[in-house]
N, C-alpha and C positions, 0 to 999 in steps of 0.2 A: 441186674443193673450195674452200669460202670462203674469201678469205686475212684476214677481220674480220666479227666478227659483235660486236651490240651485247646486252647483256643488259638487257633491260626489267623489272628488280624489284631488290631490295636483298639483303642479311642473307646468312644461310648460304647460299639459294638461288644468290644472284651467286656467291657465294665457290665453289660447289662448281660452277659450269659454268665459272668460269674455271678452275678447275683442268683438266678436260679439256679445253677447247679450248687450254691452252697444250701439252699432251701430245700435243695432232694439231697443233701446229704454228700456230696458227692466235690470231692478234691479239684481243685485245678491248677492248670500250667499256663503262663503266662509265656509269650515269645517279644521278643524288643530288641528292636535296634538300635542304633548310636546316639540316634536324634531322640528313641523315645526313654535313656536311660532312668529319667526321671516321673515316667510318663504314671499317669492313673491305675493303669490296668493291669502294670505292672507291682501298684504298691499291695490293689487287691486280692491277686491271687495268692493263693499258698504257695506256689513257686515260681522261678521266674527263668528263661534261658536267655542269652543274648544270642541274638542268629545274624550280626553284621551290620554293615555301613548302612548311611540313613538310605540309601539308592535302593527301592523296592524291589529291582531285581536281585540285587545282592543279599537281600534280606527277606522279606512278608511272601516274595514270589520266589525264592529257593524252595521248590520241594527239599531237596536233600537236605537242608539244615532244620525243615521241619523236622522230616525223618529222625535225625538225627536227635531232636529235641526230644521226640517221644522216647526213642530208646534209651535215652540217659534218663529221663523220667519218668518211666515205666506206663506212661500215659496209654490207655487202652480204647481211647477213643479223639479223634478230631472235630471240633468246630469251628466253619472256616468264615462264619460272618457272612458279611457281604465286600463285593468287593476280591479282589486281590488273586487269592488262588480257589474262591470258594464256584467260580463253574468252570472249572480248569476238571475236563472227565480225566485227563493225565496224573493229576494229583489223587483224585478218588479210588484210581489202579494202582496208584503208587503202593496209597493205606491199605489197603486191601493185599496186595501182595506181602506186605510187612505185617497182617497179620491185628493191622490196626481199623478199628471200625470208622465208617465216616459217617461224622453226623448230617446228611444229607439225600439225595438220591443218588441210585445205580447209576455210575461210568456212562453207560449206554440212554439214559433218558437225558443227563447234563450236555452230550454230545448231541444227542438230537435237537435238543431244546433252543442250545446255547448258540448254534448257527443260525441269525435268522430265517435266511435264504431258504436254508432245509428246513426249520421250523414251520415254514408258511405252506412248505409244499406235505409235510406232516400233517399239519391241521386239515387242508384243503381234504385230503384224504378221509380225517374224521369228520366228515360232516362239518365244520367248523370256520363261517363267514370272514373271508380274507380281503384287504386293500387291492385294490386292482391294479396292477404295475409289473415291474422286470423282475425275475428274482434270478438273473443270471449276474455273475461278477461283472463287472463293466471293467475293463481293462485299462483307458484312460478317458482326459474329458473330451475328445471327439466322441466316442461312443456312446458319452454321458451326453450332453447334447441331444443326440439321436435321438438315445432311449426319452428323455427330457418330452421332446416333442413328440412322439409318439403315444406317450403316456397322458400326454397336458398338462401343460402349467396351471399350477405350482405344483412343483415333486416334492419330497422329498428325500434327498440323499443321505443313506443311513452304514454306518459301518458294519456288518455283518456278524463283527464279534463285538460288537458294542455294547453301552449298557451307563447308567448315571449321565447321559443328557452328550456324552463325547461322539467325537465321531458321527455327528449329525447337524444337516443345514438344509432351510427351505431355499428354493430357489424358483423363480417364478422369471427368467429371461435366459436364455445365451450363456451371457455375458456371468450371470448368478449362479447358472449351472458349472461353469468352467471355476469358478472361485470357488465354489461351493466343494467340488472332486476334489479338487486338491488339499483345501484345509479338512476337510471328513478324512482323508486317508494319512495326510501326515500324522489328526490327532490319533486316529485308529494304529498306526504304528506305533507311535509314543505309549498308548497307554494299554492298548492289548497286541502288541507286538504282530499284527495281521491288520494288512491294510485294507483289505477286500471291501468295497459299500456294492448298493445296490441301489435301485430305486422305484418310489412306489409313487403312487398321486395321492397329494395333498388334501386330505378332507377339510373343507370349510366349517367354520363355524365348530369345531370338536370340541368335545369331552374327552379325557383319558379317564377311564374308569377301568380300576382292574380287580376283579377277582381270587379271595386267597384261596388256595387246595389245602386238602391235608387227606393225602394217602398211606397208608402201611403197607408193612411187605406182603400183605393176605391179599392184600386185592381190593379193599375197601377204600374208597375216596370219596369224600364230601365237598362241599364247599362252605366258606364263614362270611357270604357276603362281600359285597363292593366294597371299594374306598376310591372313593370321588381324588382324582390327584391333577386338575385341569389348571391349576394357579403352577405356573410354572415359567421360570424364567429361561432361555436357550436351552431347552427341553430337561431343566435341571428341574425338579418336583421342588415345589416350597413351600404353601401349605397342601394339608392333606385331610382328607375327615370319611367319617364314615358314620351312617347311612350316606347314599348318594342325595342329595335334595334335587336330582332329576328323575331319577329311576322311578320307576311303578312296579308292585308287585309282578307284573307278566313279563316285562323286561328283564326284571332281576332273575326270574326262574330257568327264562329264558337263557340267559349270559352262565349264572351259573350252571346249567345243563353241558351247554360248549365246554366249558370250562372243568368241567369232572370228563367228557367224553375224549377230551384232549388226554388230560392226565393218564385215564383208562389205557388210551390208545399208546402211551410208551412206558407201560408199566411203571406210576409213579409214585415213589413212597417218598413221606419228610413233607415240608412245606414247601408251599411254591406259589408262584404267583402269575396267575392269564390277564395280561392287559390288552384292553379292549379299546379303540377310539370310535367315538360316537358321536352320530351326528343330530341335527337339532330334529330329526325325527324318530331320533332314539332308534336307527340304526346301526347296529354294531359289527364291526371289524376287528377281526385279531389280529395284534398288533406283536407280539411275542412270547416267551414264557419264561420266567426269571425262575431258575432251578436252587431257590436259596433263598431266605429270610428276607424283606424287602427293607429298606430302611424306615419306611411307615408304617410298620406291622402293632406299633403301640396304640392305635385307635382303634385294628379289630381285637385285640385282646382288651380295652376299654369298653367295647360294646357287646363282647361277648361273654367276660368271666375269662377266658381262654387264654394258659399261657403258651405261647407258640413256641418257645424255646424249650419249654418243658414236654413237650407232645415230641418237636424235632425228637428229642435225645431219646425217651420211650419207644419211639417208632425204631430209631437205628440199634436201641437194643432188644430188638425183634417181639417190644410190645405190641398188642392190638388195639385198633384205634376202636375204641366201644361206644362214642357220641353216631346217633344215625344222625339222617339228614332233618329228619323231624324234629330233633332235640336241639339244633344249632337256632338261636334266637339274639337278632338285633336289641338289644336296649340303650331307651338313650341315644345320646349321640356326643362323637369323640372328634376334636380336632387337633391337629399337632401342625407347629409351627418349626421351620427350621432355623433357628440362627447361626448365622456365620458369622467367619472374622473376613469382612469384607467392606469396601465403603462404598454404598449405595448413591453417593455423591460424584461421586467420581467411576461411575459407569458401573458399579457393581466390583470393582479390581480388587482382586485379594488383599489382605492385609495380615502383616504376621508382627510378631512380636508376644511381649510377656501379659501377661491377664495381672493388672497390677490390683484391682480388685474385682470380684469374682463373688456375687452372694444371689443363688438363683430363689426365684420362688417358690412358696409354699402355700398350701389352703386346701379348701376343697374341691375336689376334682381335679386337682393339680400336679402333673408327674414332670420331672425333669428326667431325661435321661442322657448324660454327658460322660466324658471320658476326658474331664479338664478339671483342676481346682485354683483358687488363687493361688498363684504365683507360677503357673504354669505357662509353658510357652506355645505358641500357633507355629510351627516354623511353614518354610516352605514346600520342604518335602511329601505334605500329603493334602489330603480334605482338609479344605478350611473350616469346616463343622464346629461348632462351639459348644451346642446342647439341641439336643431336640424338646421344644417345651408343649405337654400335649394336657388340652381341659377336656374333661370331660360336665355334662349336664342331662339334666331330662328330657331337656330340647334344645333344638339346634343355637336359639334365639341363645338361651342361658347360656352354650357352651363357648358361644362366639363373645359374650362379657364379660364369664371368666378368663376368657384367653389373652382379653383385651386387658386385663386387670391385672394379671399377670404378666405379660409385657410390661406396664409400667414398673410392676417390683420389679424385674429383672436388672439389675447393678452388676453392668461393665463395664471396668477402665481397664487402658493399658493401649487396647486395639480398638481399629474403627469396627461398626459389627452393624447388622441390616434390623436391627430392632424399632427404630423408625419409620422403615421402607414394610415390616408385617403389620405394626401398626396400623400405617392407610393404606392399606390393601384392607383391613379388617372394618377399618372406616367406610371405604365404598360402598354406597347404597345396591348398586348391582351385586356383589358380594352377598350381604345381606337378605337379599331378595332370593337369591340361589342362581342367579343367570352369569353361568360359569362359561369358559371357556379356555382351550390354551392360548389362545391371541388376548387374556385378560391381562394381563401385564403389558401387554405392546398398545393397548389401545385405551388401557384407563391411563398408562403413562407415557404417550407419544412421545414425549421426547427428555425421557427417564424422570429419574429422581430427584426433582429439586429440593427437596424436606416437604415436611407436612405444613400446608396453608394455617396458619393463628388466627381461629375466630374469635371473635368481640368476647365472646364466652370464656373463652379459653385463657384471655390476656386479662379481663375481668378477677376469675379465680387465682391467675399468676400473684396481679397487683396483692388479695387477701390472703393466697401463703407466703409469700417475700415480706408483707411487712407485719405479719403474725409473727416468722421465725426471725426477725429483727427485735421485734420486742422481747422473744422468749432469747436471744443470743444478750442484748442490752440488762436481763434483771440476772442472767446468769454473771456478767461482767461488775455489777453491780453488787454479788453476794460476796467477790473474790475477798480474800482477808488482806492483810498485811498494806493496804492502800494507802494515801496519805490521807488525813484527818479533811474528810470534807469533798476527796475528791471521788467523780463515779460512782455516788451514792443514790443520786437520784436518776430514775429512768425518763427518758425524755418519751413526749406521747404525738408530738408533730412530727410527722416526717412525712418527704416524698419518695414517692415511688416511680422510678424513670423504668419505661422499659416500651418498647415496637416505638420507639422516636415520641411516645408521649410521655409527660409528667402529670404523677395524678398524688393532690394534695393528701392527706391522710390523717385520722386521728387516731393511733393505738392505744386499747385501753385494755387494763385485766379487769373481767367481770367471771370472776367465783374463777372456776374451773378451765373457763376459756376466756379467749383472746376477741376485743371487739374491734371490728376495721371501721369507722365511719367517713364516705368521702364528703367531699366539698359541699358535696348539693343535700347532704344530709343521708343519707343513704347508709345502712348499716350492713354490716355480716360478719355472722358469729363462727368464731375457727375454734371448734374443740379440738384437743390434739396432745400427745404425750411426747411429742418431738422433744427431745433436748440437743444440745449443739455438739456439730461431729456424727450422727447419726445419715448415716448418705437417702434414709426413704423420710420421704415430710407427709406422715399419713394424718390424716386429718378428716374432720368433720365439716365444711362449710355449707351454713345453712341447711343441716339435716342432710346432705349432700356426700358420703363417704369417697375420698378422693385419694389418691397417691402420686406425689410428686417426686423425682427425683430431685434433691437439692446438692449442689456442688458450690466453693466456693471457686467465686473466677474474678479475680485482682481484688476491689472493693467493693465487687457486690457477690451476689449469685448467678448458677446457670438454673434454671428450672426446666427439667425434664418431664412430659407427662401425655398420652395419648401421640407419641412419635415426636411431637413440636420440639424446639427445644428453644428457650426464650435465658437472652442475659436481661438481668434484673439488678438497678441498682436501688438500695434504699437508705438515702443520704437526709440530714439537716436539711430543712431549708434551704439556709446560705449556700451550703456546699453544693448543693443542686443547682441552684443562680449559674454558680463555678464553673460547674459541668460544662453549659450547653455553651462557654465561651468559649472551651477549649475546643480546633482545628481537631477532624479526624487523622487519622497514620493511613496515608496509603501505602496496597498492596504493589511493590515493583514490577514494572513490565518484563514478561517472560514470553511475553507473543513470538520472540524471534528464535525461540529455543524447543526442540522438542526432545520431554524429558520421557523418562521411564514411568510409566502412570503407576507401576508396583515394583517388587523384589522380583525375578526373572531370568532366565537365561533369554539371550539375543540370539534367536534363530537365524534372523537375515537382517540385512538393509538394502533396501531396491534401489537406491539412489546413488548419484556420486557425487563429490563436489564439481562445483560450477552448472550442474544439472537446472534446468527450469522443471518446476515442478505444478501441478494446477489443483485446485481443492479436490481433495475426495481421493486421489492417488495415494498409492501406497506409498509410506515410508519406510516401515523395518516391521518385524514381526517377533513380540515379546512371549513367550512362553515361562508358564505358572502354574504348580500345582496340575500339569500334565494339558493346561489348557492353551491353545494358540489365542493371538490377543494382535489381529493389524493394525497399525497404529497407521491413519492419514491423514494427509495434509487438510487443515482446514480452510485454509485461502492460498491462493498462487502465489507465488515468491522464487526464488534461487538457494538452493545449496551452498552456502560459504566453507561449511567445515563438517566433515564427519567426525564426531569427538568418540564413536564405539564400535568396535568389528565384530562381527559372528563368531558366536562361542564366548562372549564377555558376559561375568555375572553382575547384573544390574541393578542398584538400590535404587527405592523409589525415591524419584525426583531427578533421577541422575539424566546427565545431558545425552544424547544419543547424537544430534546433529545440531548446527548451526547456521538457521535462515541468515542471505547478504539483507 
């Protein structure tokens, strides 16, 4: 066994292999760049190299300063995460000629694998059900086109070294095929430096469900079951779970069968993952083979016992894998959610900045795995990722409440983040029901994210924790010492409770241990509850009712955070309530004539000039983020008065880019 091995990536990935290699005993090296000097994964390991500027290729994508890193730290073995350089077969010859092991597969299956194009024609060979479509490089979008109509609309245009949701667009016209080439190959340069896509036909109504391997160097491969990954936004995976709630035992034997005959077929050892798209007759199609750790690998090791990182490092130190395929067994069921630093308001756009507070949850079945702590920054430089938050249960029903309950403890400030937008996704009755699909984000939220709907229920339990934690903030103010004789002694028991444009009268009362709400019409409810003031979770008991709210102050009242919603609460006097509804609201200024930067970004282009007529839906400029392209269009016709940003300007969000006459 290794007695050091170096991790070649950053964020929660580093964080979560150091964790197991220090559990087998075994030393690690941490690599970090400019941006991650302060970073997580760096405080954990037992060493740490700097390998350069925050720019990935200077830095995570230099083989040679990897290299370099192990040789100053005698590191005798690499793991390369996900991401970066970890299906780069160049890097794994590199190790290997240095004498250094790689925690992963043979040079020669990462190269087969990692080309789709040749991947499809690979599997086709094993026996192994493939998408019906081109798999020749397409040269530009006239030939994209062609191939378009040839195949039928909808295609899909995929980057051939692709991989996390880049370098891929459906296109279902001409017009969508030509827009489509272009932004797949610009992003497929930017982020795997090979522009090549390809194209296949569109399956209707899909599943993405993939398959994990686990092969050694002896020749033995098994498989550990599905993980359902069909909730996905621009082919980016969001939640994940495993079992599938579609499969049937003859389908899963079925898939996993392909999926070890694949393996078999380019001699695979380490973990790895066959994704499969499936359609609503539970036929399935290979869709690829990820030669490396998957980013949702924490719900088959939830459902299995299995740690995958600790079998990777065994297998690359020429252990034998001793689990048969009889002994691998589903239990339970695991979902993991992903959160990011992004605002699901404002079209899903990144969002960087500092994690001003930072407190993830905990309980049963509850795993976080991050590579962030309070006071830590999101910059722009990489994945927006924040934590992966994964529940597990005995059933699906359970594991989908604990996750749901967990989202509400989840407390961040600092940055916008999509914990609202997993919430009602977890909310949807389809969801719920198991009737998945990848068009389920386009079609439960036609026309995105507006926040989560406030039911009568929900503004109901608002009103009784806002004017619970008023009474409990009023005897805390009341206990204070040093007061003047007479004053703030007494707790007042009337108040109102303003909040969705209504006011609801109130009487607060302490009865023994908890807090009694009674409204108007007589109506009681009982808030047991240990909150004290300053505390950011308001956990509470209503009506035998176990609930968690996020509480923030916001001017003179509260924000109440809870099940995604997010509700301002005032709870004033009486009089001061009268006060309230006299005072005019603050309008927001008109910026209709301005289009600004919707995030932090480099300015790829701007299509426009001044004095230009320009009509809705045309392009304006094209913002690039975290390696993603981002076209910004006009949303009504108008004219061009001023272009205020050129090509190549780095851009804060909100900044102006042009100016409608």
């Amino acid at each position: 066994m290794f007695k050091k091995i170096l991790i070649a990536n950053r964020g929660e990935i580093a964080c979560r292999v150091i964790r197991t290699a220090r559990r087998m005993g075994i030393k690690t090296v941490a690599v970090y760049s400019d941006a991650d000097a302060d970073a997580l994964h760096r405080r954990e390991a037992d060493e740490a190299v700097h390998i350069g500027p925050p720019a990935a290729a200077e830095s995570y994508l230099s083989i040679e300063r990897i290299l370099e890193a192990c040789r100053r730290t005698g590191a005798e073995a690499v793991h390369p995460g996900y991401g970066f350089l970890s299906e780069k077969a160049g890097f794994a010859e590199a190790l290997a000629k240095a004498g250094i092991a790689f925690i992963g597969p043979e040079p020669r299956a990462i190269a087969a694998m990692g080309d789709k194009i040749e991947s499809k024609k690979l599997a086709k060979e094993a026996g192994v059900s493939t998408v019906p479509g081109s798999l020749d490089v397409i040269p530009n979008a006239d030939a994209a086109v062609k191939i378009a109509r040839e195949v039928g609309y909808p295609v899909m245009i995929k980057a051939s070294a692709g991989g996390g949701g880049k370098g891929m667009r459906i296109a279902r016209s001409d017009a969508e095929t030509r827009d489509g080439f272009r932004s797949a190959s610009n992003e497929a340069r930017s982020s795997f430096a090979d522009d090549r896509v390809f194209i296949e036909k569109y399956v209707e109504e899909p599943r993405h469900i993939e398959i994990q391997v686990l092969g050694d160097a002896h020749g033995h491969v098994i498989h550990l079951g599905e993980r359902e990954c069909s909730i996905q936004r621009r082919h980016q995976k969001v939640i994940e779970e495993s079992p599938s709630p579609f499969l049937d035992a003859r389908t899963r034997a079925a898939m996993g069968a392909q999926a070890v005959a694949l393996a078999k077929a380019v001699g695979y050892r380490s973990a790895g993952t066959v994704e499969f798209i499936v359609d609503k007759e539970r036929n399935f199609y290979f869709l690829e083979m990820n030669t490396r750790l998957q980013v949702e690998h924490p719900v088959t090791e939830m459902v299995t016992g299995l740690d995958l990182v600790e079998w990777m490092i065994r297998i690359a130190a020429g252990e034998r894998l001793l689990l048969k395929q009889a002994d691998v067994t589903l239990d339970g069921w695991a979902i993991e959610a992903r959160l990011y630093a992004e605002d699901p308001l404002r079209g899903f756009l990144p969002s960087i900045g500092r994690l001003v507070r930072y407190a993830p949850p905990e309980g049963d079945g509850i795993r976080v795995d991050s590579g962030v702590f309070e006071g830590a920054e999101i910059s722009i430089h990489y994945d927006p990722m924040i934590a992966k938050l994964v529940a597990y249960g005995a059933s699906r029903t359970e594991a989908i409440r604990r996750l749901g309950e967990a989202l509400d403890a989840f407390y961040i400030r600092g940055l916008s983040h999509n914990v609202a937008f997993l919430a009602a996704v977890l909310q949807k009755e389809r969801f719920a029901a198991g009737r998945l699909s990848t068009d389920f984000i386009a079609e439960e939220f036609p026309h995105g994210f507006a926040g989560v709907e406030v039911s009568a229920d929900a503004l109901d339990l608002a009103v009784a924790a806002a004017a619970s934690a008023q009474r409990i903030i009023a005897e805390s103010e009341a206990r204070i010492s040093g007061q003047l004789a007479g004053h703030g002694r007494i707790v007042p028991e009337a108040w109102t409770v303003a909040v969705g444009g209504a006011q609801h009268a109130v009487m607060v009362t302490r009865d023994g241990a908890a807090v009694t709400v009674t409204r108007a019409d007589g109506r009681s409810q009982r808030v047991a509850t240990l909150w004290q003031p300053g505390q950011p979770l308001f956990r509470a008991t209503i009506d035998d009712r176990p609930l968690i709210f996020q509480l923030d102050r916001d001017g003179i009242g509260f924000r109440l955070t809870r099940a995604g919603a997010s509700l301002a609460v005032k709870v004033l006097p009486p009089r001061a309530a009268e006060l309230l509804l006299q005072m005019p609201e603050k309008q927001p200024p008109d910026l209709s004539r301005f289009l600004l930067s919707p995030m932090p970004g480099l300015l790829v282009s701007v299509a426009v000039d001044e004095g230009q007529e320009v009509k809705a839906g045309e392009e304006l400029a094209v913002v690039e983020a975290m390696k993603m392209e981002n076209v910004l269009r006009a949303e009504r016709d108008g004219k061009v008065a001023k272009v205020r940003a050129k090509a190549g300007d780095s851009l804060a969000v909100d900044q102006v880019i042009l100016e409608f006459g």
